[in-house]
N, C-alpha and C positions, 0 to 999 in steps of 0.2 A: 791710755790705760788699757791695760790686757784683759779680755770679754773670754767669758765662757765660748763663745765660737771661736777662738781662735785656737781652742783645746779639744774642738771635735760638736761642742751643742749644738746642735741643730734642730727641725722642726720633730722628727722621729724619736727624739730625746722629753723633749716638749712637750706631744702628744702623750707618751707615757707617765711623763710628772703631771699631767692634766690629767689622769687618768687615775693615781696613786691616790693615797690618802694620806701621805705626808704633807699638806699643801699650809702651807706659814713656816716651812721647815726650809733652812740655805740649802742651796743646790750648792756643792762646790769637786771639782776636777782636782786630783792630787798628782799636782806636776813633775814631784822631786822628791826623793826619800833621802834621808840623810840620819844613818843611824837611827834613831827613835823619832825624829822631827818629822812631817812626812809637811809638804809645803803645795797647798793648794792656792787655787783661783774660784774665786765666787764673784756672783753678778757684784759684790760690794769688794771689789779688789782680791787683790793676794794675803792670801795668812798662813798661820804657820800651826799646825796642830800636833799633838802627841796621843798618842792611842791611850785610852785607861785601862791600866795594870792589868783588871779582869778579860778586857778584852786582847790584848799584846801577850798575856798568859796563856788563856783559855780556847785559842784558836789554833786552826791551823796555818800554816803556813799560807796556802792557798787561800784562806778566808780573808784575808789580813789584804788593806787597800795595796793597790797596787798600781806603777806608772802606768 
């Protein structure tokens, strides 16, 4: 099974999510974009997610996940 370490997590990633206030929220890496699909890895495997309209509109370019 493919591990968030194997996409870059490490202890300095860690430290900072142990640090955030996000904590019972996925950590997940976006390994693949494909058109509108953009295809991550989280500690509970690989999925595949779509950005919501307001956020794929409302952004910039730059904003927006990226490999």
């Amino acid at each position: 099974m493919t591990s968030l370490k194997d996409f870059g997590w490490n202890q300095f990633h860690q430290d900072n999510y142990d640090r955030s206030t996000h904590h019972g929220e996925q950590v997940a890496r976006v390994v693949s974009v494909q058109g509108f699909k953009h295809h991550l890895v989280s500690s509970h495997g690989e999925v595949e997610a779509e950005l919501a309209g307001r956020l794929l509109y409302g952004a910039e370019g730059e904003d927006l996940p990226k490999v």
